[in-house]
Jmol script that loads the backbone (N, CA, C; Angstrom):
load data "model"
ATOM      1  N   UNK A   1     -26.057   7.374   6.789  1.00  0.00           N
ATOM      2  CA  UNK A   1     -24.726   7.695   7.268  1.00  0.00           C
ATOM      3  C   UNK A   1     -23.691   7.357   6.192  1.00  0.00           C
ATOM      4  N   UNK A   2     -22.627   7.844   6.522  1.00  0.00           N
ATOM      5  CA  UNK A   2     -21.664   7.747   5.327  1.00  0.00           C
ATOM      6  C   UNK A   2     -20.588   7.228   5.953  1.00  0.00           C
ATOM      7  N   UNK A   3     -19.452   6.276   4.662  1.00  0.00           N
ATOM      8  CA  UNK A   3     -18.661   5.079   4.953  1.00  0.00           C
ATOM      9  C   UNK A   3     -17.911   5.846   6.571  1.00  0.00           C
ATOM     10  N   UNK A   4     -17.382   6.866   5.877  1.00  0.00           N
ATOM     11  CA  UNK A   4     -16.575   7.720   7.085  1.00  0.00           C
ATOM     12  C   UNK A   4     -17.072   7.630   8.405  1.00  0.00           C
ATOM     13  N   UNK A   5     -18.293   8.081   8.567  1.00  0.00           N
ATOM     14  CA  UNK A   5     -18.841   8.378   9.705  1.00  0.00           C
ATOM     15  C   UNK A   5     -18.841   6.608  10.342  1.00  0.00           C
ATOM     16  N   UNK A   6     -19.478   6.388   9.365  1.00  0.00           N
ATOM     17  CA  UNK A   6     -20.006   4.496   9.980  1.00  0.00           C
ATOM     18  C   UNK A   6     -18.407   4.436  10.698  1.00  0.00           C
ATOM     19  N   UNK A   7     -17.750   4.931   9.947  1.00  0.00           N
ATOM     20  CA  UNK A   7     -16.153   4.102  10.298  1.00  0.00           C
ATOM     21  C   UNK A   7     -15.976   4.957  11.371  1.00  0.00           C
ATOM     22  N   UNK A   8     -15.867   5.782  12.066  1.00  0.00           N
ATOM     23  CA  UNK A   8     -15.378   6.652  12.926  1.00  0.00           C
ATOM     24  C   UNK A   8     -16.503   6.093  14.118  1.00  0.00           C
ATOM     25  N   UNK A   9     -17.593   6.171  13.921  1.00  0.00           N
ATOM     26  CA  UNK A   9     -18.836   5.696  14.884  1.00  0.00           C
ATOM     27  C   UNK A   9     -17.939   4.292  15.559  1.00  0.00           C
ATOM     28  N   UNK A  10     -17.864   3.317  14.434  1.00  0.00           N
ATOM     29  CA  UNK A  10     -17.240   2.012  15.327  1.00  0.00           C
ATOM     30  C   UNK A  10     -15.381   2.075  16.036  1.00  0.00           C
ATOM     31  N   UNK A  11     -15.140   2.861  15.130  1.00  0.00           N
ATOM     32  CA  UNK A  11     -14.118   3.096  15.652  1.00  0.00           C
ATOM     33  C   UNK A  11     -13.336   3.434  17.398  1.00  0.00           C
ATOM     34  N   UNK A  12     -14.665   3.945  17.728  1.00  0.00           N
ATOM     35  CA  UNK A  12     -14.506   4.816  18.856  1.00  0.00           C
ATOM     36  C   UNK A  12     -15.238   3.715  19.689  1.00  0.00           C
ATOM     37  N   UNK A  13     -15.104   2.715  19.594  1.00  0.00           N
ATOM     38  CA  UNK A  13     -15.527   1.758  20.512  1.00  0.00           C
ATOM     39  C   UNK A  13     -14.860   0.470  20.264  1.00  0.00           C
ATOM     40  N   UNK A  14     -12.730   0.555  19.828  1.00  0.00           N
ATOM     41  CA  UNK A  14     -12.538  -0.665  19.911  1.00  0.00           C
ATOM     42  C   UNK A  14     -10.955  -0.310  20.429  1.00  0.00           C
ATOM     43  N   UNK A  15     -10.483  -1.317  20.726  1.00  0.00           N
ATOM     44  CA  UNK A  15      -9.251  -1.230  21.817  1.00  0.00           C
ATOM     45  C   UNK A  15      -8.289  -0.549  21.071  1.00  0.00           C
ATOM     46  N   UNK A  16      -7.585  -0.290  21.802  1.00  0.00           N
ATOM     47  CA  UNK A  16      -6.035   0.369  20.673  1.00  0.00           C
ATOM     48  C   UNK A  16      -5.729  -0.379  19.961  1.00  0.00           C
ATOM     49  N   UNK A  17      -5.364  -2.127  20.443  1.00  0.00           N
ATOM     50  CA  UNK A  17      -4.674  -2.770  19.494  1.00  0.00           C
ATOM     51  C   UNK A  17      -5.572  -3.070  18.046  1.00  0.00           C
ATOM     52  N   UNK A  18      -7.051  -2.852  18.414  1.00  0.00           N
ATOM     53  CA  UNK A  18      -7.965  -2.777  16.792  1.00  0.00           C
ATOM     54  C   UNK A  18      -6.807  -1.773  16.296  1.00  0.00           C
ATOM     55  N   UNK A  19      -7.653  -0.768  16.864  1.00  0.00           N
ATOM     56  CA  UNK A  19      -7.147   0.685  16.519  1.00  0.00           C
ATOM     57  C   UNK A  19      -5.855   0.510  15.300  1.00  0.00           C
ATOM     58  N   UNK A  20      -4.627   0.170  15.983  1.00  0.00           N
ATOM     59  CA  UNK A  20      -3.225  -0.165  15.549  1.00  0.00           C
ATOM     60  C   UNK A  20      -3.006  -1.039  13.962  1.00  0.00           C
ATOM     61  N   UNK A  21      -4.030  -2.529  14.219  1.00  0.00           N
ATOM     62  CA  UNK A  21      -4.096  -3.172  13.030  1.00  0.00           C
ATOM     63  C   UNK A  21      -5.035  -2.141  11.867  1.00  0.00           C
ATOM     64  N   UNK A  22      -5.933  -1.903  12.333  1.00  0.00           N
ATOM     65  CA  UNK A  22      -6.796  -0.938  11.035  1.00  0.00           C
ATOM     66  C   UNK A  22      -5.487   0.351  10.666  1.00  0.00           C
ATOM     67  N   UNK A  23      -4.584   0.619  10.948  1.00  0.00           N
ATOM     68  CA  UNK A  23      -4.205   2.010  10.820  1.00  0.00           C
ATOM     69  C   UNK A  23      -3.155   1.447  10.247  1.00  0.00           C
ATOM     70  N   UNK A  24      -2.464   0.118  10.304  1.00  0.00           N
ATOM     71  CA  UNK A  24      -1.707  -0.354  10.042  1.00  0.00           C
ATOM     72  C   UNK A  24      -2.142  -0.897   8.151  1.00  0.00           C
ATOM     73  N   UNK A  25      -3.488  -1.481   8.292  1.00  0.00           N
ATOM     74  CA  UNK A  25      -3.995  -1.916   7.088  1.00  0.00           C
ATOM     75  C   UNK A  25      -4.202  -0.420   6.243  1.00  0.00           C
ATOM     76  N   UNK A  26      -4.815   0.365   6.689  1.00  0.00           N
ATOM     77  CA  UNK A  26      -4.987   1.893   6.010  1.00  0.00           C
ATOM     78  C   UNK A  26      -4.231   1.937   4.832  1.00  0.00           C
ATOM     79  N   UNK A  27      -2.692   1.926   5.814  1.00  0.00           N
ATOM     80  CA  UNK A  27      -1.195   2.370   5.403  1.00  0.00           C
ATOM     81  C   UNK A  27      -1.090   1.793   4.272  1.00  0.00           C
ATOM     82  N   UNK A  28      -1.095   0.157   4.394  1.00  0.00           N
ATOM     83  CA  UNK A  28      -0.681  -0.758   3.500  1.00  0.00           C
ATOM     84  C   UNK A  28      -1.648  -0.586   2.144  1.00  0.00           C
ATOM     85  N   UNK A  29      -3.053  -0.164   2.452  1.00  0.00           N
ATOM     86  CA  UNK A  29      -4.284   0.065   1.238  1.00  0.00           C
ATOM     87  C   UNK A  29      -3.511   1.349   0.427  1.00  0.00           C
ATOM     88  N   UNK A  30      -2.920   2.244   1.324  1.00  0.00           N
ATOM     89  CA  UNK A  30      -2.263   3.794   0.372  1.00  0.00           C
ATOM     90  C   UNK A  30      -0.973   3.343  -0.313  1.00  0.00           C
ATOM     91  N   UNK A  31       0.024   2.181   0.145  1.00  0.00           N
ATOM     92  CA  UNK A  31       0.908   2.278  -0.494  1.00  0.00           C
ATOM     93  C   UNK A  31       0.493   1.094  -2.000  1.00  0.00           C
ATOM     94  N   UNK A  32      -0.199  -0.008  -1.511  1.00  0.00           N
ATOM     95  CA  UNK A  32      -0.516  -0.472  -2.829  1.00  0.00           C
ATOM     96  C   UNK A  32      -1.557   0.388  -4.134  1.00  0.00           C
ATOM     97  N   UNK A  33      -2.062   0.955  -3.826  1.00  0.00           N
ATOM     98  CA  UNK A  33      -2.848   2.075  -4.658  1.00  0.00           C
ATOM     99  C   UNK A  33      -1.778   2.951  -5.105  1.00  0.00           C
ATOM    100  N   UNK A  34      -0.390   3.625  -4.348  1.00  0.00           N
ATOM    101  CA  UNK A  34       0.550   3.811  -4.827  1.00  0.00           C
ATOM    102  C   UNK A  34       1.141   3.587  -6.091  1.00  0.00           C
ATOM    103  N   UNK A  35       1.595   1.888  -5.500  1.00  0.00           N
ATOM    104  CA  UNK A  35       2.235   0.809  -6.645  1.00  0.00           C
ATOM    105  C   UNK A  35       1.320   0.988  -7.782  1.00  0.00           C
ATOM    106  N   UNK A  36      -0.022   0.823  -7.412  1.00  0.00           N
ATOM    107  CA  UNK A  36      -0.774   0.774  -8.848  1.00  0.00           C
ATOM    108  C   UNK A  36      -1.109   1.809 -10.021  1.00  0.00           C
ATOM    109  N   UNK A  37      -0.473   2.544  -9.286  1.00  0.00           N
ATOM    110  CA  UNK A  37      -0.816   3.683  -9.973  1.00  0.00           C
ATOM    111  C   UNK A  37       0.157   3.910 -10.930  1.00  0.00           C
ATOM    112  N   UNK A  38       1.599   4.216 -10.155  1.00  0.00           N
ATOM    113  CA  UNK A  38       2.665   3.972 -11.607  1.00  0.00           C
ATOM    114  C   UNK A  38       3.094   2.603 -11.971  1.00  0.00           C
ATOM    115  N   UNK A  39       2.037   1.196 -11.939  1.00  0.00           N
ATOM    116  CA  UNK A  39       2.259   0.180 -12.454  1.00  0.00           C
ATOM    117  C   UNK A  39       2.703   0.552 -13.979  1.00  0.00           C
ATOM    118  N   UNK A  40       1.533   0.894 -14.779  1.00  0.00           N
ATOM    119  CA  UNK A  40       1.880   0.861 -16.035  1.00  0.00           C
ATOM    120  C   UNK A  40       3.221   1.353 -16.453  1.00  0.00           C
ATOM    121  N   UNK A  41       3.322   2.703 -15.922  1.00  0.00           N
ATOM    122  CA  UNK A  41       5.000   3.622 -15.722  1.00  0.00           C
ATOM    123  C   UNK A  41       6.456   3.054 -16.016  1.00  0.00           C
ATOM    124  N   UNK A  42       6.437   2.220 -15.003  1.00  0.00           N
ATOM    125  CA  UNK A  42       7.895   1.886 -14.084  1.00  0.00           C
ATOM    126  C   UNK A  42       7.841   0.464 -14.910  1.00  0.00           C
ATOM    127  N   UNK A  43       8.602   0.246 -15.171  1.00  0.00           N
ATOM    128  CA  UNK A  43       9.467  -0.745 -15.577  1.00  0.00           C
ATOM    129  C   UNK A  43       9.193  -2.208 -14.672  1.00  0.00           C
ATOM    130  N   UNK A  44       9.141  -3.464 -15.291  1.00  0.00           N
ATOM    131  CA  UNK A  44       8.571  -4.836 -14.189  1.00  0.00           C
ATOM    132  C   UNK A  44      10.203  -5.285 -14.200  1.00  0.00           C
ATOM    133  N   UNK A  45      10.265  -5.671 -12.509  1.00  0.00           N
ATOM    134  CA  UNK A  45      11.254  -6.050 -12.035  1.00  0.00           C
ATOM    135  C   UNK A  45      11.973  -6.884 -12.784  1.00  0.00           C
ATOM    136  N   UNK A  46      11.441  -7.884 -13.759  1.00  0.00           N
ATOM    137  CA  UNK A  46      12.403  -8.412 -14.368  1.00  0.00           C
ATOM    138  C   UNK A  46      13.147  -7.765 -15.978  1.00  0.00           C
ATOM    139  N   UNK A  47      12.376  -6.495 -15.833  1.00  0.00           N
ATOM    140  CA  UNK A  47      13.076  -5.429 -17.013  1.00  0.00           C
ATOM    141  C   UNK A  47      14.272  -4.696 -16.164  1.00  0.00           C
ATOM    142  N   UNK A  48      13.687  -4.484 -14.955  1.00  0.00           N
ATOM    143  CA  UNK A  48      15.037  -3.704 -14.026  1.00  0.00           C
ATOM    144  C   UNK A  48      16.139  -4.670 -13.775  1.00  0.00           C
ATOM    145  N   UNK A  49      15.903  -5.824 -13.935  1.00  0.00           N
ATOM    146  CA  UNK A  49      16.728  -6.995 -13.133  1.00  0.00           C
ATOM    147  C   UNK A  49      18.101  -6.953 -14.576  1.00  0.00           C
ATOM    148  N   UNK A  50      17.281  -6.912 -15.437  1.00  0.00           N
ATOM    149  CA  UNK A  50      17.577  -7.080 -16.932  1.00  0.00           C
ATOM    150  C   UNK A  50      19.172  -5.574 -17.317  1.00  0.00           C
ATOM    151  N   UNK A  51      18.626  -4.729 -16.531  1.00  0.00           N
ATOM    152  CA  UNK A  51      19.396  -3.437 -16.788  1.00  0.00           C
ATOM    153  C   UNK A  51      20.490  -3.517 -15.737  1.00  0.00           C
ATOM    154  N   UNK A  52      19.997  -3.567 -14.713  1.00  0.00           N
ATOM    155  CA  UNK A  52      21.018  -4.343 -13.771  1.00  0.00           C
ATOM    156  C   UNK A  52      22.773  -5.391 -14.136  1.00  0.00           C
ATOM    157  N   UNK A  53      22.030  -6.218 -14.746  1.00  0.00           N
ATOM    158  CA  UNK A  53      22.533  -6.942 -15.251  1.00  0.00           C
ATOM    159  C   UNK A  53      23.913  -6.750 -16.351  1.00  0.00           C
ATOM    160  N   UNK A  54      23.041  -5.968 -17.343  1.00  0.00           N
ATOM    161  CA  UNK A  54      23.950  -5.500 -18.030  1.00  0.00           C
ATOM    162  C   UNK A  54      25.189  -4.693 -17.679  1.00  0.00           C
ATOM    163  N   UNK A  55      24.523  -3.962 -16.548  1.00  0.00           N
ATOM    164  CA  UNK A  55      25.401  -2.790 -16.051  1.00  0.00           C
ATOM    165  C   UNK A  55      26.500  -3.619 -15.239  1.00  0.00           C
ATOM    166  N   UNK A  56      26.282  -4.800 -14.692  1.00  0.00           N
ATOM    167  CA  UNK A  56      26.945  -5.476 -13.499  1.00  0.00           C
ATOM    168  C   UNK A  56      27.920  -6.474 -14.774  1.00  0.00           C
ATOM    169  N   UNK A  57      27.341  -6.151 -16.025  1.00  0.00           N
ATOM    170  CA  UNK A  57      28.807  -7.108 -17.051  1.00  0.00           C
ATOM    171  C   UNK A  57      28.413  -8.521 -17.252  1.00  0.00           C
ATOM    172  N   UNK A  58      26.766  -9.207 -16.751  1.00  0.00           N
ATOM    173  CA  UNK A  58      26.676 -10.321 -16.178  1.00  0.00           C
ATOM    174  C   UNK A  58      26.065 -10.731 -17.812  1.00  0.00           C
TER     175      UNK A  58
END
end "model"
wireframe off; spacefill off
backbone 0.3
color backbone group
């Protein structure tokens, strides 16, 4: 059987509020894979903090 299926098989035998936390964790697994993805990209908060800064005269 495959991860999917295994996962859908148990799935269908746990309360909503499982239900709710797993769908909830899902979410949170897509947005950090997100973040990681344009980690290298985007600028680290204390380079943005840095531009900020300047702009604010500080």
């Amino acid at each position: 059987m495959s991860a999917q299926e295994l996962l859908m098989e148990e799935i269908k035998h746990q309360p909503e509020p499982v239900l709710r936390e797993v769908l909830h964790y899902l979410k949170f697994i897509e947005r950090q894979r997100a973040q990681e993805e344009w980690a290298d990209v985007l600028p680290a908060r204390e380079v943005e903090q840095e531009r900020l800064d300047v702009l604010d005269g500080k």
